[in-house]
C-alpha positions as CSV (number, residue, x, y, z in Angstrom):
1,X,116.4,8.0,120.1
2,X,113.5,10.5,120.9
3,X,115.6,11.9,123.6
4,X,118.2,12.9,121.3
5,X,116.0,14.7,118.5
6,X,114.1,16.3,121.1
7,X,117.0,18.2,122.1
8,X,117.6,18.3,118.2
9,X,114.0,19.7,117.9
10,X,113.9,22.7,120.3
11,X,117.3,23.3,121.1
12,X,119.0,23.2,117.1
13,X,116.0,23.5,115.4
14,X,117.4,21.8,112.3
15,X,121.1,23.7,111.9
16,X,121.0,24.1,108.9
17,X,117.4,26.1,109.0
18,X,118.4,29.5,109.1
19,X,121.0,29.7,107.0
20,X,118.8,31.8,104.6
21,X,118.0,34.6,107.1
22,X,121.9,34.8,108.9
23,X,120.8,34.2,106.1
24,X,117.9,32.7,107.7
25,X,101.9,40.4,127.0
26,X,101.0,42.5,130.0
27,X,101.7,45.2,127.9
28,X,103.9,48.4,129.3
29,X,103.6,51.8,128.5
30,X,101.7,54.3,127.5
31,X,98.4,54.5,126.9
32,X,96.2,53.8,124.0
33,X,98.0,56.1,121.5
34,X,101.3,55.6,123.3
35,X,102.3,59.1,124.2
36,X,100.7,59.1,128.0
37,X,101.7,56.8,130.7
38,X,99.8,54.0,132.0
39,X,99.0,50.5,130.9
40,X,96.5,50.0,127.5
41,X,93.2,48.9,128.6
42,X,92.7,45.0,129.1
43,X,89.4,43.7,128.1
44,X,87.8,42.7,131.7
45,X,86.7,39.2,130.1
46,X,87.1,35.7,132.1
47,X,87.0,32.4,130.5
48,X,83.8,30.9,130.0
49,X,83.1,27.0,131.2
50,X,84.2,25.4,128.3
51,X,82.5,24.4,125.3
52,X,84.3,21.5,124.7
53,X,85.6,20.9,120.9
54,X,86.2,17.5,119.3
55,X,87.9,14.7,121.1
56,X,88.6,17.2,124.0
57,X,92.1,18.6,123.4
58,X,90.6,22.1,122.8
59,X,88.1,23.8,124.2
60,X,86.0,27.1,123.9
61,X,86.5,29.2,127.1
62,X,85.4,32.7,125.7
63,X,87.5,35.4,125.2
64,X,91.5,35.3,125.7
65,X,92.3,37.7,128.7
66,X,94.2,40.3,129.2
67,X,94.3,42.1,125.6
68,X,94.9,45.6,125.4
69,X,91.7,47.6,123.4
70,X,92.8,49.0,120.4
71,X,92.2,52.4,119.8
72,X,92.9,54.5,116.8
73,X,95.6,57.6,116.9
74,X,94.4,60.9,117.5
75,X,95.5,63.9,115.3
76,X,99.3,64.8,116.6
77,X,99.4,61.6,118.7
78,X,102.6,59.9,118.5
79,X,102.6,56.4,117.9
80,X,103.2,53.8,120.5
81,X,106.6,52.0,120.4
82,X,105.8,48.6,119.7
83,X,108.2,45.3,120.3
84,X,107.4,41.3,119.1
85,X,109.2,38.7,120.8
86,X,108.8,35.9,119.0
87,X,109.9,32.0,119.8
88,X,110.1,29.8,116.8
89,X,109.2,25.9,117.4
90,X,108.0,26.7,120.8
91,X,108.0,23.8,123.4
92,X,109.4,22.7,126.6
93,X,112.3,20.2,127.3
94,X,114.3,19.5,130.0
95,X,116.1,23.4,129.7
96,X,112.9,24.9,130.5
97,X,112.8,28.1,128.4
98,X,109.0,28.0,127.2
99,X,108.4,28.4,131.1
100,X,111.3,30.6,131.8
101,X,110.2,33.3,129.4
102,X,106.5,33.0,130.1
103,X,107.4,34.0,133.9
104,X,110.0,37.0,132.2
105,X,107.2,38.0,130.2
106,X,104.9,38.1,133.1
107,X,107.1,40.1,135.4
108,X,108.5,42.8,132.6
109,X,105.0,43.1,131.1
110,X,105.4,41.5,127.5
111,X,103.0,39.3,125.8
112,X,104.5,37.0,123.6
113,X,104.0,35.0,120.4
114,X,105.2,31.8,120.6
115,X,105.0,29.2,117.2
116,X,104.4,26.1,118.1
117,X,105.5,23.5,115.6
118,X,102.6,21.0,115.6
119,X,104.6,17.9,116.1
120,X,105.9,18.3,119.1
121,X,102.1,17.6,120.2
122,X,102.5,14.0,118.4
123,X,104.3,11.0,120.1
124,X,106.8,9.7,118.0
125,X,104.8,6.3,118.0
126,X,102.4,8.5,116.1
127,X,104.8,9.6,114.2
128,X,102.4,8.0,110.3
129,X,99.8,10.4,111.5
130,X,102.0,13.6,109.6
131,X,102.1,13.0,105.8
132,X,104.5,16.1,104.8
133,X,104.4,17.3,101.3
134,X,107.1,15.6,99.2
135,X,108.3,13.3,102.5
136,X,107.7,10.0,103.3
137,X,104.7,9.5,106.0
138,X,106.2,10.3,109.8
139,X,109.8,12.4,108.5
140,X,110.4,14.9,110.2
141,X,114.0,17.5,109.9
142,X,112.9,18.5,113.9
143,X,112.6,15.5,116.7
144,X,109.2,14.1,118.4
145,X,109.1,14.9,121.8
146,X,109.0,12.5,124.8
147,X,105.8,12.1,126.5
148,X,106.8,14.0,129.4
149,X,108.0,16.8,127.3
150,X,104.6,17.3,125.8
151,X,102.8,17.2,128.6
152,X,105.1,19.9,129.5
153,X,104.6,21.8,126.4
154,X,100.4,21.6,126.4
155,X,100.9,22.6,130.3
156,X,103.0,26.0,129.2
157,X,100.6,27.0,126.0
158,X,97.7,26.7,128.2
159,X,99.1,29.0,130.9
160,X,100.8,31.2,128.2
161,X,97.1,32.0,126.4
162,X,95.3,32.7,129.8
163,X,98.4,34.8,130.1
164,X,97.5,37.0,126.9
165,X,100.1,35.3,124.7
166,X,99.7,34.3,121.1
167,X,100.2,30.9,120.0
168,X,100.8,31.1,116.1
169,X,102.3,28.3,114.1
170,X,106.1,27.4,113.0
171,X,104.0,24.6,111.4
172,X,105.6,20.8,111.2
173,X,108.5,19.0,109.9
174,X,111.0,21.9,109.4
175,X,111.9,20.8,106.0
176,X,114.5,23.5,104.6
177,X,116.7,23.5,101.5
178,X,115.8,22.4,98.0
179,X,113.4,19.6,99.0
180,X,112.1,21.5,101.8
181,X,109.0,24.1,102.0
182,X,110.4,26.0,99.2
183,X,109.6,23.2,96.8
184,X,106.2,23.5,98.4
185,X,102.8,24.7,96.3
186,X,99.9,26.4,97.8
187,X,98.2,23.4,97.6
188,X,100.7,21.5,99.7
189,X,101.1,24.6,102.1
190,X,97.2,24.1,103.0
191,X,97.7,20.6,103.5
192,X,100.5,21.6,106.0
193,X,98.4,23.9,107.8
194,X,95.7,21.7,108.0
195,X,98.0,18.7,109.7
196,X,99.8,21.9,112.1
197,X,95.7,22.7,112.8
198,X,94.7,18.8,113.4
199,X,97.8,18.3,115.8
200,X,96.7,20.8,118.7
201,X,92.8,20.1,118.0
202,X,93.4,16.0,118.5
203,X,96.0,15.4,120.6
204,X,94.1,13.7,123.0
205,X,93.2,11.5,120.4
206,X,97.1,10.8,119.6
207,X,98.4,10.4,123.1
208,X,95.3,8.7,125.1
209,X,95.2,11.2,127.7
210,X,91.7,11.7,127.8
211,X,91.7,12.9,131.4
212,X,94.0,15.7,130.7
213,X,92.7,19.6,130.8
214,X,91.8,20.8,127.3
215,X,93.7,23.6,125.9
216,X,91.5,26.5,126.9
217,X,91.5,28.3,123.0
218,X,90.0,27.2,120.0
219,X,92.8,26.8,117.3
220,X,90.5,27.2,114.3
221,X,90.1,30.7,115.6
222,X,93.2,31.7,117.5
223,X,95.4,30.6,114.8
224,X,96.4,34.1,113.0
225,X,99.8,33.4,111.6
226,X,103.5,31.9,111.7
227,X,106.5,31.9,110.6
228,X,108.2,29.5,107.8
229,X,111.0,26.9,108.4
230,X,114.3,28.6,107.4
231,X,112.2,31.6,106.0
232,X,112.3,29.7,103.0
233,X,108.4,28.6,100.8
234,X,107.2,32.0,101.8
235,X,105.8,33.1,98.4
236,X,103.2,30.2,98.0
237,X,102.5,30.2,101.9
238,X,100.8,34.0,101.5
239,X,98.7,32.9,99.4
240,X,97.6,29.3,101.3
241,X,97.1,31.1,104.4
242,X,95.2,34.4,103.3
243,X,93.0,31.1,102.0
244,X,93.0,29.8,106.0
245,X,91.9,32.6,107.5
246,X,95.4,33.6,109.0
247,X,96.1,37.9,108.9
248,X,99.7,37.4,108.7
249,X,103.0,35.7,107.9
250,X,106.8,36.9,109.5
251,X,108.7,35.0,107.3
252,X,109.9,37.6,105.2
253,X,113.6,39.6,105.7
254,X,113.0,43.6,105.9
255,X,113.7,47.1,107.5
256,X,112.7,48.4,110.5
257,X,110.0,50.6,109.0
258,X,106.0,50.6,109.0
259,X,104.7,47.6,108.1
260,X,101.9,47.1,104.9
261,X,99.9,43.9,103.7
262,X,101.2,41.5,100.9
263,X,98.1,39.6,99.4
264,X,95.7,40.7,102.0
265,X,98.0,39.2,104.8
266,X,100.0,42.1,107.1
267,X,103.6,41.3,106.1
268,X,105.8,41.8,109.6
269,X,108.9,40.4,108.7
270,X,112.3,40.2,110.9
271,X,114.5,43.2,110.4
272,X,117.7,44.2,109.4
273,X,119.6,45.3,112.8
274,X,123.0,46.3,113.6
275,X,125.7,44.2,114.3
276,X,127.8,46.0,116.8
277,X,131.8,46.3,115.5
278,X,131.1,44.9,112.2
279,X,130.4,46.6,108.9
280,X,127.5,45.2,108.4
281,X,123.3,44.8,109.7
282,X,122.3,40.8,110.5
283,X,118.5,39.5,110.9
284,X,117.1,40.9,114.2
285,X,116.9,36.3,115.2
286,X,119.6,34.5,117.7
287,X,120.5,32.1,115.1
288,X,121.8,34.7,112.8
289,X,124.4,36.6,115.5
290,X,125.3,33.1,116.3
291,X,126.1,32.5,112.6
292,X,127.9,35.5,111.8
293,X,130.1,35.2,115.4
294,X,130.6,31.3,115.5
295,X,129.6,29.6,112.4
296,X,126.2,27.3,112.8
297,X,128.2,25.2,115.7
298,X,129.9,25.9,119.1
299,X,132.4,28.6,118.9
300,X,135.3,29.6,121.1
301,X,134.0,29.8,124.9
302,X,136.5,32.7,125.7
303,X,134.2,34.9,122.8
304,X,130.6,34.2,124.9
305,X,130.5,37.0,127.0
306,X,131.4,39.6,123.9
307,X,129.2,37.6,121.8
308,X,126.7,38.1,124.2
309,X,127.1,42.2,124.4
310,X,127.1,42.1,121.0
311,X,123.6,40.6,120.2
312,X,122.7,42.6,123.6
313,X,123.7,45.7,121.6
314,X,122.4,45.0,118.4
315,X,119.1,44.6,119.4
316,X,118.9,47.6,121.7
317,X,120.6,49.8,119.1
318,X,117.9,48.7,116.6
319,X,115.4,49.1,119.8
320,X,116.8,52.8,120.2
321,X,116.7,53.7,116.2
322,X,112.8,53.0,116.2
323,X,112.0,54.1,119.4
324,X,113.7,57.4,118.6
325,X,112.7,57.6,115.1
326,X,110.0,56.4,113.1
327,X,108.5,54.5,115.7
328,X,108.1,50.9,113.4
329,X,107.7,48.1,115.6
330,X,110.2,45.8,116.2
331,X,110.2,42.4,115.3
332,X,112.6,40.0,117.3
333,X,112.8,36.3,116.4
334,X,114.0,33.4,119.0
335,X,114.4,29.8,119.8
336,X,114.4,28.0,123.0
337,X,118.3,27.4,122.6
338,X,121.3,26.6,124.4
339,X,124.0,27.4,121.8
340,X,127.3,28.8,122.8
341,X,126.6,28.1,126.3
342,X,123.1,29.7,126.3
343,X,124.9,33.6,125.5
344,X,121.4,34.4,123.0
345,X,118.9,33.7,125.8
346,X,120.5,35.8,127.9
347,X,120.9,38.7,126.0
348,X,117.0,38.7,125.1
349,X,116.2,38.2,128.0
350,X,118.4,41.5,129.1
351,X,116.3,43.0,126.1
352,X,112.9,42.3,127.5
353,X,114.1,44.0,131.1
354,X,115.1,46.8,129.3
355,X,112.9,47.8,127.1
356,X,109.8,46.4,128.1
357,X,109.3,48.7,131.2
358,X,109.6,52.5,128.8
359,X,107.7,54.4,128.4
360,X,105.3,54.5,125.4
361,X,106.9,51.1,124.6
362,X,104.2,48.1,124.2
363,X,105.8,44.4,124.2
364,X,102.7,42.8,122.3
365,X,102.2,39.6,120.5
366,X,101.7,39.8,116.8
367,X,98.2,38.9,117.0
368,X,97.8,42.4,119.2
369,X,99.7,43.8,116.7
370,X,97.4,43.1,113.7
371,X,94.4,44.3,115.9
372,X,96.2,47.9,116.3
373,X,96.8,48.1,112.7
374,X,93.2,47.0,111.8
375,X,92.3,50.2,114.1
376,X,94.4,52.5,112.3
377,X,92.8,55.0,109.7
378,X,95.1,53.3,106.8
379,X,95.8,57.3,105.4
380,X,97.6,57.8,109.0
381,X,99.2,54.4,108.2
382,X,100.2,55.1,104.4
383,X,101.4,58.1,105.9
384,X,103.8,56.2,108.4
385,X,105.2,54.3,105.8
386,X,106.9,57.3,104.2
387,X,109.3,57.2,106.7
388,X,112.7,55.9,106.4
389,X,114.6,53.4,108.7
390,X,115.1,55.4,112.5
391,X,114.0,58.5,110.3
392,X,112.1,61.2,112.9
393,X,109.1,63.6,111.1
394,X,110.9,66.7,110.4
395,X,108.8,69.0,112.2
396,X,107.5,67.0,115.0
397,X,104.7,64.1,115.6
398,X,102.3,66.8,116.3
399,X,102.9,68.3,112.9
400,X,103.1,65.6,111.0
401,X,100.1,63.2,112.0
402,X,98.0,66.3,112.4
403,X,96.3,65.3,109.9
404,X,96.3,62.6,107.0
405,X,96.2,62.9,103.2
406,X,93.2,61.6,101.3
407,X,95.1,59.1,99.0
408,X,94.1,59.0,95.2
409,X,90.9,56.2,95.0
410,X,89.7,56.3,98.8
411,X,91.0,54.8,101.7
412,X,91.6,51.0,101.8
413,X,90.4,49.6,105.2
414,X,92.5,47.1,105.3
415,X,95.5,49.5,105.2
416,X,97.2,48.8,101.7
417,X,98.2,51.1,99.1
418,X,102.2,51.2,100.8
419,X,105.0,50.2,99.6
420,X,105.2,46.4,99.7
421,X,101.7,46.1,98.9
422,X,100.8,43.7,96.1
């Protein structure tokens, strides 16, 4: 039985989950304002011996390595292009993807985000330990891993950190529809977070392995934000997680331009993209090309290969509207999948080749993200978000970040006062 929802788990993650968005990091290029060549500055830090935490399962082991040093934009300097590859309900079965992409990531330069979904740190014989809001003890719409899969899984988030990668939060059961985390209050989203939290920072407790390494992070400080099951509850979860310390949610459905805060959390959102030969844009996410070529189930196996282009395409036309235009970063969502004979994997991974190694193009997690923004002076930031989606400044980046308005009431340093802000 837990063989089959594992694959359930990481490979499906719960078919019906995204039907609201189809419904639903070596760093590269340029330096620190993104118009000269060169690698960002990595902080030179190594991990500390480690300050154990708890039962074990986490430890304090300093700073994470290799993170670029944010700087702020100089007058005239054009912004870096920046890219988010995402993974949502990241672990590691017997396909091997959490690995795959950690080594792609490594060889392209790209630092990743990957959300782990706190279960699949809990043995299904463990299964009482998760009490999920408005579900029976131990339910769960995603499987429990096998023991050998999360031992796999703990093996890959503790490379992926020392590699630079973020490891946010898809948080639990994956509950989606009209019982599921949109029924959810604040109060219920905290008690969510709390159990997604508990999971990483006890699992030796949960699965006796006392002798195993500790994960080399502390997740009461690395833990900066997630995404939401289905994109679905996220109105109540802004408002639990500004509360937990987290600096921002990708739950929402937007545009590829500038990003503001919502409540105090930056809102970076998955994007409207093209979809190549139809009429209309799809969620910048695998699972919504699969649904609007195939339907949430396997389609016709002569279509993979154009399927395949097509979410190639999209992506990279979306890649090329930014990178050309108003330089927004570009959020890209994922799941360790196999669906329609693995066509979505491939084509982001064709992504990551090719646009990982431009120039003036950073593939960062979204915690390195946030820590750019924070940098920013928020007038040169209010003044980014007056432009449109793949819209260029009329007279240039030199002319039109040469210098920033002083916005009625002072500046806000946490860079609100856009549109979207609230």
């Amino acid at each position: 039985m837990a063989g089959a929802r594992t694959r359930c788990g990481i490979a499906a993650v719960a078919a019906a989950a995204v039907l609201l968005a189809g419904c639903g990091d070596g760093t590269s290029g340029g330096g620190e304002g993104g118009s000269t060549g060169g690698r960002p500055a990595e902080r030179a830090d190594k991990p500390q011996l480690p300050q154990v935490i708890g039962d074990g399962s986490t430890a304090f082991t300093g700073v994470q390595p290799h993170q670029p040093k944010p700087a702020r934009l100089q007058p005239g300097e054009r912004p870096p292009q920046f890219v988010v590859f995402s993974w949502d309900g990241a672990g590691e079965d017997g396909k091997e993807l959490f690995s795959h992409f950690r080594e792609v990531g490594g060889e392209y330069g790209a630092h990743m985000t990957y959300f782990l979904s706190g279960v699949y740190l809990l043995p299904e014989d463990e299964a009482l330990r998760y009490d999920p809001p408005g579900h029976r003890p131990g339910a769960s719409d995603i499987g429990y891993l096998k023991d050998e899969n999360i031992r796999a899984t703990l093996d890959e988030l503790r490379a992926a950190w020392l590699d630079g990668s973020e490891i946010g939060t898809h948080f639990n059961g994956h509950f989606c529809g009209p019982t599921g985390v949109e029924s959810w209050s604040v109060e219920d989203w905290k008690s969510e977070i709390r159990q997604a939290k508990w999971f990483v920072r006890n699992w030796k407790t949960t699965t006796g392995w006392q002798d195993a390494d500790p994960l080399p992070f502390d997740y009461e400080r690395e833990l900066a934000g997630g995404r939401t099951p289905c994109l679905e509850g996220r109105e109540n979860l802004v408002e639990a997680a500004r509360d937990m310390g987290f600096r921002y949610d990708s739950s929402g459905i937007g545009r590829q331009v500038w990003p503001a805060k919502d409540r105090g959390l930056w809102d970076l959102p998955l994007q409207l993209v093209p979809m190549p030969g139809r009429d209309f844009e799809t969620l910048s996410m695998d699972y919504n090309f699969m649904v609007n070529q195939s339907g949430p189930g396997s389609g016709d196996p002569a279509m993979h290969p154009y399927w395949e282009q097509q979410m190639r395409d999209g992506l990279l036309q979306g890649f090329e509207r930014a990178y050309r235009g108003n330089r927004a970063p570009m959020i890209i969502g994922n799941h360790f999948n196999g669906w329609n004979g693995g066509i979505y994997m491939r084509a982001v991974e064709d992504v990551i080749k090719t646009v990982c190694v431009q120039e003036e193009v950073r593939c960062v997690s979204f915690r390195q993200l946030v820590d750019w923004l924070d940098a920013q002076d928020p007038r040169v930031l209010r003044k980014l978000r007056t432009l449109g989606v793949g819209e260029q400044p009329r007279k240039g980046w030199g002319t039109f970040l040469a210098s920033a308005p002083r916005a009625a009431g002072g500046d806000a340093a946490d860079g609100s006062g856009g549109p979207g802000d609230s």
